[in-house]
C-alpha angles and dihedrals in degrees: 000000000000112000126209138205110232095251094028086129097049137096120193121188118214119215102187126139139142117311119222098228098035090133094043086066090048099258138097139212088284092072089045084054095043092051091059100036079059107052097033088066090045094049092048090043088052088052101257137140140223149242127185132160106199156137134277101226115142110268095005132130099289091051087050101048091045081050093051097038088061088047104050106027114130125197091210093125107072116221100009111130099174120131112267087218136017117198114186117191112196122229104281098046094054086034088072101048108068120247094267106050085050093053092043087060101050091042081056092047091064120144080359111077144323120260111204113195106202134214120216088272093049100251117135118261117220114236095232082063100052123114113264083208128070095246121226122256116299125219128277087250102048079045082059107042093049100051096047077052102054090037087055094052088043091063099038084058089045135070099187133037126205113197123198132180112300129174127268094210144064090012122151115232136039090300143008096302083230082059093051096049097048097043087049092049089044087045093061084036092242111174094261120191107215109200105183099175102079082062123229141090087333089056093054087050089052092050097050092041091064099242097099133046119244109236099167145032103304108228117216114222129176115297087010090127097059089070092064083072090074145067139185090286083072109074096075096202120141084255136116116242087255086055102059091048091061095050094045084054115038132097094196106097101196084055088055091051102046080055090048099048088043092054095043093045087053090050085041089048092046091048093053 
């Protein structure tokens, strides 16, 4: 007999960066990176998979999740040969590593993980294609376009989001790039898990979503009105409204992962 994780056919992308008043909250970049580091290994033992649309800085978040996926996968489900993680770069992120360092990273994500490298229009680019070159910056609209593409595909892999903290200033694209990912996810009505303590842009969602008090001045960024559009009912989640306010407020991430994993084993147990 075939055995199954419980969220073994699940993806869950994962929108988490830097917030811009991380210290102000009295915590740094380490706490951002643990609780990660967390929910990602509760996610893979659970049998999901993830999606993530990220960076290649030494040390970021890509590196991280590729260092967590060959730690935690797990071969429980029999047969099922799907990548553990999928990781897509739009065009102006890939464009600036040469053709070789990018092969040589998806030759070393074998068995791991898929790496996607996207076009301006979100389609994959085959490796064979790629530039051999880094390619000079690109403009602020082809910035924008690329990443609305690649944010688009990312939701359309994926059937949860998690969102975690994610800077409201000197961001590339029409909107936080946090904000984008979220709208996009409420928009096709995706489950989304909305974690506000870590600050952030996560935390100004929360705020205009209903489900966390505003304690300071609020700052406008880019794309912060369209969430006025949306309320609790929103979220989609598997969770009770009390619920999501607990999740939207709390700075225990266990506490946020025993929520996450609740909400998605409702949805799982509604879908079978």
């Amino acid at each position: 007999m075939t055995y199954k994780e419980p969220l073994s056919q699940m993806a869950v992308a994962i929108s988490i960066s830097e917030s811009d008043d991380l210290s102000q909250l009295g915590l740094a970049e380490e706490h951002l990176h643990d609780a990660m580091a967390e929910m990602a290994g509760h996610f893979l033992a659970m049998g999901a998979r993830l999606v993530y649309g990220g960076d290649l800085r030494a040390n970021g978040f890509t590196e991280l999740l590729y260092e967590l996926v060959a730690r935690h996968r797990r071969d429980a489900d029999i047969g099922d040969k799907r990548p553990a993680v999928i990781s897509y770069l739009s065009w102006p992120v890939h464009s600036m590593k040469s053709a070789k360092e990018l092969v040589e990273l998806r030759d070393e994500l074998q068995g791991v993980g898929e790496l996607h490298c996207l076009d301006e229009n979100g389609m994959d680019i085959a490796m064979d294609n790629l530039a051999t070159d880094p390619s000079p910056s690109a403009s602020e609209r082809v910035w924008s376009d690329s990443l609305t593409a690649m944010r688009n595909v990312m939701t359309k892999a994926s059937d949860a989001r998690v969102v975690v903290g994610g800077r409201v200033t000197k961001f590339k694209g029409r909107m936080p790039g946090i904000a984008e990912e979220t709208v996009v996810s409420l928009d096709a009505k995706q489950p989304v898990y909305l974690m506000g303590g870590f600050g952030g842009c996560a935390r100004d969602i929360a705020v205009d979503m209903g489900v966390m008090d505003q304690d300071r001045k609020a700052l406008e960024w880019p794309g912060r009105r369209q969430f006025d559009a949306f309320n609790i009912s929103d979220f989609n989640n598997g969770l009770q409204p009390e619920e999501i306010k607990t999740l939207a407020r709390t700075v225990h991430v266990d506490e946020a992962i025993a929520l996450i994993l609740r909400g998605l084993l409702r949805l799982s147990r509604l879908e079978s």
